[in-house]
LOSEFI-678171 format. One record per residue (C-alpha): z negated, y, x; residue number from 1; residue in three letters. Coordinates in nm, 4 decimals. Layout:
% LOSEFI-678171
ATOM        z        y        x seq type
ATOM        Z        Y        X NUM  ALA
...
***
This chain:
% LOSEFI-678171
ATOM        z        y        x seq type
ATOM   0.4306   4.8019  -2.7019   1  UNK
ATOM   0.4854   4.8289  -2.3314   2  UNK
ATOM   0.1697   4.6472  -2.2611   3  UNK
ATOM   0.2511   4.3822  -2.4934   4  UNK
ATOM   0.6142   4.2918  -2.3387   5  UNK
ATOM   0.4612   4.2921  -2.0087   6  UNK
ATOM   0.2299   3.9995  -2.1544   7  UNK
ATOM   0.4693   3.8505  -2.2720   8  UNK
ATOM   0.7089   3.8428  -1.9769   9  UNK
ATOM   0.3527   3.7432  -1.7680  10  UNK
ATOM   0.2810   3.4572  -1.9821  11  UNK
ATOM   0.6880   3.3069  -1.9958  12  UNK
ATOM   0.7017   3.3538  -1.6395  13  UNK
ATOM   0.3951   3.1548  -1.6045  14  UNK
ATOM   0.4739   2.8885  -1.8243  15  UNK
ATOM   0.7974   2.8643  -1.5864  16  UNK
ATOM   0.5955   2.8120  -1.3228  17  UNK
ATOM   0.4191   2.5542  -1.4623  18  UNK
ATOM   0.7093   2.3097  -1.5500  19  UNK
ATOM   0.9280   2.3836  -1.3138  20  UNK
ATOM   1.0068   2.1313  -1.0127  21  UNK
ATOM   0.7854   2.3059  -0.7433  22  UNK
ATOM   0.5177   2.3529  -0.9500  23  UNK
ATOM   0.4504   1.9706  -0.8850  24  UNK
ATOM   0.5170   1.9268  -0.5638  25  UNK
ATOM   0.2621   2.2548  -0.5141  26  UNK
ATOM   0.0121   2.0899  -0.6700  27  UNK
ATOM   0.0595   1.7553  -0.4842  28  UNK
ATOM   0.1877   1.8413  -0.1116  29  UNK
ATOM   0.2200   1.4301  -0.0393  30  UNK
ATOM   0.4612   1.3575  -0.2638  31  UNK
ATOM   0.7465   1.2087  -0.0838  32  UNK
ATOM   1.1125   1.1066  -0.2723  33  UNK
ATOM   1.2728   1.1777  -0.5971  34  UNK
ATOM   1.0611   1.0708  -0.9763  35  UNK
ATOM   1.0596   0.6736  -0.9539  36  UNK
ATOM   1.2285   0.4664  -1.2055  37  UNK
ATOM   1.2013   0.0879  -1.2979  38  UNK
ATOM   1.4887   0.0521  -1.0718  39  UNK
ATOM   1.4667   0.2487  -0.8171  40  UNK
ATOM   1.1202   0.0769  -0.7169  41  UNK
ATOM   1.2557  -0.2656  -0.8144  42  UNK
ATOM   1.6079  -0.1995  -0.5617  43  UNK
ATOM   1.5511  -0.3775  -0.2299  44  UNK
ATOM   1.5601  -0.0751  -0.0885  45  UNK
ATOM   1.4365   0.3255  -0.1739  46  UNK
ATOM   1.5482   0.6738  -0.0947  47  UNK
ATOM   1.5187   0.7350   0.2891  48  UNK
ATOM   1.7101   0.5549   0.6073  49  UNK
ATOM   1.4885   0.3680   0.8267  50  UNK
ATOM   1.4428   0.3103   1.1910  51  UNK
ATOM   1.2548   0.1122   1.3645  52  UNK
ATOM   1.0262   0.0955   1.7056  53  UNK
ATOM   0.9305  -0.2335   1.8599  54  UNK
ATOM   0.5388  -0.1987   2.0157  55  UNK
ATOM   0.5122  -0.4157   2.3073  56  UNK
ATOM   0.1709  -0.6238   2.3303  57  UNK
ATOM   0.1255  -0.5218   2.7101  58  UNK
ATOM   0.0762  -0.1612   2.5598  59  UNK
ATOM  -0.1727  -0.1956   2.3132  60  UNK
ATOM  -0.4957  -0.2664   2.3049  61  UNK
ATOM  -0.7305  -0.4192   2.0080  62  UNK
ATOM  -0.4318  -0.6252   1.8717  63  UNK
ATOM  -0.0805  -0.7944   1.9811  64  UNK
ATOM   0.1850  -0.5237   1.9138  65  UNK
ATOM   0.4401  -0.5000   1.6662  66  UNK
ATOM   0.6905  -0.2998   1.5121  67  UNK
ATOM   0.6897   0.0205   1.3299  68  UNK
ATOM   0.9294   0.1257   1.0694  69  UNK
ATOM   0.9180   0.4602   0.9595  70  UNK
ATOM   1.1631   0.7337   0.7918  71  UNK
ATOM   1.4582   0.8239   1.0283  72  UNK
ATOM   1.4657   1.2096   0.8580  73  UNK
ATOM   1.1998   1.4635   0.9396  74  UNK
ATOM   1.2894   1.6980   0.6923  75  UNK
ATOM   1.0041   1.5937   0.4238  76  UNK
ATOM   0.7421   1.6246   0.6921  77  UNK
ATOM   0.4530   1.3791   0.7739  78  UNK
ATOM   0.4084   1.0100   0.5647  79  UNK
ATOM   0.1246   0.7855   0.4836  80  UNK
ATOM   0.1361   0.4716   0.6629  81  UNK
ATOM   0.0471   0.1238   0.6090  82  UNK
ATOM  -0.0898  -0.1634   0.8869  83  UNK
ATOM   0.0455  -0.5006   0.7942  84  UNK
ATOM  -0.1447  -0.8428   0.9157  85  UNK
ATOM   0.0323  -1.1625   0.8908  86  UNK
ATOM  -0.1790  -1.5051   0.8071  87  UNK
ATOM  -0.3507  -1.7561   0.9950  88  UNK
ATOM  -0.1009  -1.9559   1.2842  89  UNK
ATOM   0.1669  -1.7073   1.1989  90  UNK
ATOM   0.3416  -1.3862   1.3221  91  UNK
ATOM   0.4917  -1.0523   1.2201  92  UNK
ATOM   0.8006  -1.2491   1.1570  93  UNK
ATOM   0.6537  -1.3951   0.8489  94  UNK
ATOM   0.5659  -1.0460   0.6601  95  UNK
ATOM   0.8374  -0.8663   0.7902  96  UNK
ATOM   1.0173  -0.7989   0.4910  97  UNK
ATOM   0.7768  -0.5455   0.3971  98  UNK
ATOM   0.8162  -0.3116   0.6815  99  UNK
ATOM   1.2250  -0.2165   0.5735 100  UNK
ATOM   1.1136  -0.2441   0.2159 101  UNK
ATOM   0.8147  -0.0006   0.1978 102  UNK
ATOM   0.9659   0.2200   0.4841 103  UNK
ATOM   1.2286   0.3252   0.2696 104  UNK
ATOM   1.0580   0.4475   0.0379 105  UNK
ATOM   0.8462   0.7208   0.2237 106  UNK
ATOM   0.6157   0.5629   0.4196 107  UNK
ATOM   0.5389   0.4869   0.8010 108  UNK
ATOM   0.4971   0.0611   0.8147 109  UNK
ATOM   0.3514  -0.1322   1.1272 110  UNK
ATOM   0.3772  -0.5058   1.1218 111  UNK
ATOM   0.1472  -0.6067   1.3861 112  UNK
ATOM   0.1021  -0.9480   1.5555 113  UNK
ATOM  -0.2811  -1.0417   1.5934 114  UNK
ATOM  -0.4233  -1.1309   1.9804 115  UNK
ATOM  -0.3681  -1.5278   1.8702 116  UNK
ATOM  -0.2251  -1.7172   1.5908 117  UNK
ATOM  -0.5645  -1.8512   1.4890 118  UNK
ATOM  -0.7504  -1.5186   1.4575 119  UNK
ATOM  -1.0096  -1.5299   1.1450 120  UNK
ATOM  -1.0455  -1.2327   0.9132 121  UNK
ATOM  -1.2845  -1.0216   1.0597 122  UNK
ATOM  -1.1093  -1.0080   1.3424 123  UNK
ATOM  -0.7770  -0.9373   1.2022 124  UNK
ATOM  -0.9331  -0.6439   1.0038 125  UNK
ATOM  -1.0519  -0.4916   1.3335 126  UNK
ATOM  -0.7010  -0.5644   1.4373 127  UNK
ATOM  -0.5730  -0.3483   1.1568 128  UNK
ATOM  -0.7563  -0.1012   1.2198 129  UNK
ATOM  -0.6574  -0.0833   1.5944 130  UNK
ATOM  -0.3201  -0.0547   1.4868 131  UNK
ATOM  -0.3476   0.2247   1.2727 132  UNK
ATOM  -0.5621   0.3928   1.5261 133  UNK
ATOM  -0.3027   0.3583   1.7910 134  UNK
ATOM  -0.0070   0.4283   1.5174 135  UNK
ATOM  -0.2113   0.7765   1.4444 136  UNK
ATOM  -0.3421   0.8381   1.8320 137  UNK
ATOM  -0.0610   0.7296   2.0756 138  UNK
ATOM   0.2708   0.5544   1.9011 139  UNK
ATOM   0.5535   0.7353   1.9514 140  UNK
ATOM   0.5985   0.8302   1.5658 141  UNK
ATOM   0.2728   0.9487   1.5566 142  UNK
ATOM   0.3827   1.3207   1.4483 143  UNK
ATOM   0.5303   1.1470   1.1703 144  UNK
ATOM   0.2458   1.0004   1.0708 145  UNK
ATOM  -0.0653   1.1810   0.8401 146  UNK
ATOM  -0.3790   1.0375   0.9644 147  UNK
ATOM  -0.5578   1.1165   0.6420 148  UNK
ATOM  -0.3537   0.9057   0.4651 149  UNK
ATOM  -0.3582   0.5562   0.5582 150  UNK
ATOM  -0.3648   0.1665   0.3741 151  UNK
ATOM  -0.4135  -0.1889   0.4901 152  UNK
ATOM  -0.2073  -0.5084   0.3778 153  UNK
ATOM  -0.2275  -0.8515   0.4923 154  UNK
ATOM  -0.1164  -1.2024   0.4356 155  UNK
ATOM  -0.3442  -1.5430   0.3671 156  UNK
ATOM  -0.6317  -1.4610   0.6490 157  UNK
ATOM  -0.4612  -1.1323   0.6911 158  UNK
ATOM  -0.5542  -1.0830   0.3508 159  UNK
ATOM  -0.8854  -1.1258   0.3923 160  UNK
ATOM  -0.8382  -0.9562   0.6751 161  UNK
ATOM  -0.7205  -0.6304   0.4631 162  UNK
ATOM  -1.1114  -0.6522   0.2669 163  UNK
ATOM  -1.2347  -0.6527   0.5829 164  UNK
ATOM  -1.0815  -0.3282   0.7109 165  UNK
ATOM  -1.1053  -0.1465   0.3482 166  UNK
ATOM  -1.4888  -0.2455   0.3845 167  UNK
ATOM  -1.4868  -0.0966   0.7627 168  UNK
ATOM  -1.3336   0.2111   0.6924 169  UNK
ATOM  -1.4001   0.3545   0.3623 170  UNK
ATOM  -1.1711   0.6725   0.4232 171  UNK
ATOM  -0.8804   0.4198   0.3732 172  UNK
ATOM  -0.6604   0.4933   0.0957 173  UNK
ATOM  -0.5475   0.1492  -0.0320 174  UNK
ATOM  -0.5823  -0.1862   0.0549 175  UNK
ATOM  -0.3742  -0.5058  -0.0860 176  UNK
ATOM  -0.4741  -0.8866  -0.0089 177  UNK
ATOM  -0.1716  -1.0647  -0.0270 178  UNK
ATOM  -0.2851  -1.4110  -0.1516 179  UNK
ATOM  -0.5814  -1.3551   0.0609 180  UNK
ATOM  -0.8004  -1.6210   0.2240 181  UNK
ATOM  -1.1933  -1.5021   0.3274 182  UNK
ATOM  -1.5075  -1.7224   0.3415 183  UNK
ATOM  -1.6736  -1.3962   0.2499 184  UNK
ATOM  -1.5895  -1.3976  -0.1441 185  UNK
ATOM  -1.8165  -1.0501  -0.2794 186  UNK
ATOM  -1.6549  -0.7258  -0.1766 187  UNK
ATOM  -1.9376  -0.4693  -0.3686 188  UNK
ATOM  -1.8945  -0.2191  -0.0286 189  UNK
ATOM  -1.5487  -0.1394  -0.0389 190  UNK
ATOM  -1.4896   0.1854  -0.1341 191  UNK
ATOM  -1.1066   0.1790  -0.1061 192  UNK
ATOM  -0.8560   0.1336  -0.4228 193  UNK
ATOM  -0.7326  -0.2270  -0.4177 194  UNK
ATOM  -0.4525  -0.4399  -0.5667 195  UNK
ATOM  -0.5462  -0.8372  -0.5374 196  UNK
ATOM  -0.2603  -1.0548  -0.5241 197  UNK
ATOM  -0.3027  -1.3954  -0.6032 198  UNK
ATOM  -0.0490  -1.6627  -0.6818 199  UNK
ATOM  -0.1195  -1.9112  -0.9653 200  UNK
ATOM  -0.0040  -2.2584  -0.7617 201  UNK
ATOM  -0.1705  -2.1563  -0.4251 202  UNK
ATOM  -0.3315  -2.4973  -0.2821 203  UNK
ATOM  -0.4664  -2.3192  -0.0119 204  UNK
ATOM  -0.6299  -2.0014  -0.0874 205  UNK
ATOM  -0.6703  -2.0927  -0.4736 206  UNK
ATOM  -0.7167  -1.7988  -0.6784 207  UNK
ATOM  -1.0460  -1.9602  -0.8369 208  UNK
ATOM  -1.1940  -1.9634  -0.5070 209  UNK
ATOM  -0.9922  -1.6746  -0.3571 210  UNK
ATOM  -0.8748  -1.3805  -0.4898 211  UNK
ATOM  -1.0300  -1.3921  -0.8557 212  UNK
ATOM  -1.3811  -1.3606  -0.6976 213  UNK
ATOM  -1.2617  -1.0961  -0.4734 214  UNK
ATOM  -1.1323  -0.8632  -0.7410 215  UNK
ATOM  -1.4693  -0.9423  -0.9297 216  UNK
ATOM  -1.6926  -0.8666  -0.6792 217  UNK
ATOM  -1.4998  -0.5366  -0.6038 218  UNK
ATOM  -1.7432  -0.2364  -0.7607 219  UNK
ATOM  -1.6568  -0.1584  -1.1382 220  UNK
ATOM  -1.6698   0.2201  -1.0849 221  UNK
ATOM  -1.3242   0.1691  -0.8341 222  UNK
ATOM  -0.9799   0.2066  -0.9155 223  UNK
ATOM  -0.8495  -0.1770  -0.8907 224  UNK
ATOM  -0.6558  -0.4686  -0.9732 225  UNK
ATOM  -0.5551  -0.8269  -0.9767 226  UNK
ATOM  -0.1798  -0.9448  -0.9860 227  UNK
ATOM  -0.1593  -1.3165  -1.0409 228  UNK
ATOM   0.2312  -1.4105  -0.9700 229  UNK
ATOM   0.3469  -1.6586  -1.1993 230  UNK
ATOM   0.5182  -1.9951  -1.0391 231  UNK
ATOM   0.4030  -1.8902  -0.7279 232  UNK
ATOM   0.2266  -2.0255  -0.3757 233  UNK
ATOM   0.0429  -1.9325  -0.1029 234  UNK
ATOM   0.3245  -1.8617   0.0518 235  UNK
ATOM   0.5218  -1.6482  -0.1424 236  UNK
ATOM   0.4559  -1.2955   0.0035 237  UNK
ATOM   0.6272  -1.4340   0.3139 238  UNK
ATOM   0.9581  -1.3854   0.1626 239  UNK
ATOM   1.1443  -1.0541  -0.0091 240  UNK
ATOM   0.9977  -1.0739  -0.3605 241  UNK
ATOM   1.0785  -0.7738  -0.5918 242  UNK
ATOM   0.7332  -0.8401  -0.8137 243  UNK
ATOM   0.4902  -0.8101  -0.4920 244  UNK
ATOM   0.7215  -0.5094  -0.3838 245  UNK
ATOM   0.7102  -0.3284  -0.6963 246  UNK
ATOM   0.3490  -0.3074  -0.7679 247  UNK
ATOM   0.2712  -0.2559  -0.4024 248  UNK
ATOM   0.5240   0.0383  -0.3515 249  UNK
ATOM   0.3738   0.2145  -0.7185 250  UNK
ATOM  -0.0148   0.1348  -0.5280 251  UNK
ATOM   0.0564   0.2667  -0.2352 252  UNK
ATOM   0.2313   0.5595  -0.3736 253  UNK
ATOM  -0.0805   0.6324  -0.6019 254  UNK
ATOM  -0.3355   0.5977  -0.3944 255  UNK
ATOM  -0.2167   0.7026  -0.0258 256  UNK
ATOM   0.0478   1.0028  -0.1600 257  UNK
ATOM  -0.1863   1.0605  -0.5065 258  UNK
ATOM   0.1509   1.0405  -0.6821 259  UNK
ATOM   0.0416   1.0278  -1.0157 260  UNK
ATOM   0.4501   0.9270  -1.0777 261  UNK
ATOM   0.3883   0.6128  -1.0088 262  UNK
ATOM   0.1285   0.5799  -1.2513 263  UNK
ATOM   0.3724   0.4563  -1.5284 264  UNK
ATOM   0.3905   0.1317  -1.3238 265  UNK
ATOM   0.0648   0.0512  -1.3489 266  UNK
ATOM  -0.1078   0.1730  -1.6573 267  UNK
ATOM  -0.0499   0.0265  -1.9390 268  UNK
ATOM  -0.1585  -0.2402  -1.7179 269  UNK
ATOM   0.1570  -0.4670  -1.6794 270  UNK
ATOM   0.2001  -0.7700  -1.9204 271  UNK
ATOM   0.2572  -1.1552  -1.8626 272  UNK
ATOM   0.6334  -1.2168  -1.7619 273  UNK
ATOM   0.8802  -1.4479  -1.6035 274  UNK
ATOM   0.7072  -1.3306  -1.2584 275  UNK
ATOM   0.3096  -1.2151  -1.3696 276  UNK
ATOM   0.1114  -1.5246  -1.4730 277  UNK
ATOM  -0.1797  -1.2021  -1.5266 278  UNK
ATOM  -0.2965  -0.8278  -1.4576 279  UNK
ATOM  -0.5846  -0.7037  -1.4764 280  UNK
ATOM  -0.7439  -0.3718  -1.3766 281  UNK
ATOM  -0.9275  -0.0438  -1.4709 282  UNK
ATOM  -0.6671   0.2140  -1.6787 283  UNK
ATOM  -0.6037   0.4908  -1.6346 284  UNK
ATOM  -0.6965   0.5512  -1.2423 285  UNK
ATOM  -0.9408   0.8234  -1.1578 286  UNK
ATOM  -0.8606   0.8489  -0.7612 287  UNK
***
């Protein structure tokens, strides 16, 4: 009888281990914030105060500065970060939205200006990955900042700038082309889990020509996707918009922290709306 309560205290106390609150966070060390809802990843801003460093140009090397925005508390430890490029002829100015926005809800964000306006892709990918290298190596967040846990995002050529990097450095988490312009349209190297967002009125990087062949070409065995905003242009991700910031913050979280929470967001895969002209992608994710 003794034997038997004792195996039956063993197995309650170890079914209390297994649903209680820690027993997550155990298993998954990155998670960062409280369980996501439809809101909270939808509110123009998450969980955690931000601050933010500016990165002067004359410091750097490998790209032309920028400015980091990262988690004022300490208390959760080290974040994943993110390298931002902005398009062809424009600067950090035009994706800056993103860094508050993404910041705040556990990550560290660098928008980065490129060495000229008129960079090309493959250039701003190397200039992505400078930035993360210096972000990880010498910023002064860089304690904040876990090395193995890293993403790439870019607008229009920073876009195709973003394949670029992912295809560089396969030990990248997550990548996402923001209506992404590359002469290079087949992407069967990269390694790295990858939303494609396209825009259904872009004129300049049309998704026909643009991001529908890059999701395509992307291998069939990786976790990816295409988001085709509806009544958009090529221009849209250079203002706050909640769609682009939803499905990027549940990506990110997924794939860089391995926060399955965030998986409601994206599988099912997300249907035609108001906002999502289409979605497609592989469900469920096995990264």
């Amino acid at each position: 009888m003794l034997t038997s309560g004792l195996a039956g205290i063993a197995a309650v106390a170890a079914l209390t281990t297994v649903l209680s609150p820690g027993a997550s966070a155990a298993e998954n060390p990155y998670e960062r914030g409280p369980a996501p809802t439809k809101a909270s990843i939808e509110a123009a801003s998450g969980p955690y105060a931000v601050s933010r460093t500016t990165v002067s140009s004359l410091s750097v090397t490998g790209f032309g500065g920028g400015t980091i925005y990262y988690p004022t508390s300490t208390a959760d430890g080290t974040f994943g970060a993110i390298a931002i490029s902005p398009g062809y002829t424009a600067r950090q100015s035009s994706i800056a939205w993103l860094g508050p926005r993404l910041a705040s809800q556990g990550f560290v964000v660098f928008t980065i200006d490129t060495l000229t306006t008129s960079d090309q892709p493959a250039s701003r990918g190397r200039q992505l990955l400078a930035a993360l290298d210096y972000l990880t190596e010498r910023s002064s967040v860089r304690g904040r900042v876990d090395a193995t846990r890293l993403g790439v995002m870019g607008h229009s050529m920073g876009g195709g700038g973003t394949l670029e990097a992912a295809k560089s450095r396969p030990s990248l988490q997550a990548a996402i082309p923001l209506t992404g312009w590359n002469l290079d349209k087949t992407w069967p190297e990269i390694q790295t889990p990858t939303l494609v967002v396209g825009a259904d009125r872009d004129s300049i990087a049309p998704v026909s020509s643009h991001s529908e062949p890059f999701y395509r070409s992307l291998p069939s065995s990786l976790d990816k996707a295409y988001l085709e905003l509806n009544n958009a242009t090529h221009f849209t991700p250079n203002t706050s918009n909640t769609t682009i910031a939803k499905y990027s913050i549940a990506w990110l979280k997924r794939f860089i922290d391995n926060d399955t929470r965030y998986e409601q967001f994206l599988c099912p895969l997300p249907q035609p709306s108001l906002t999502i002209e289409e979605y497609r992608g592989n469900c469920p994710h096995t990264s």
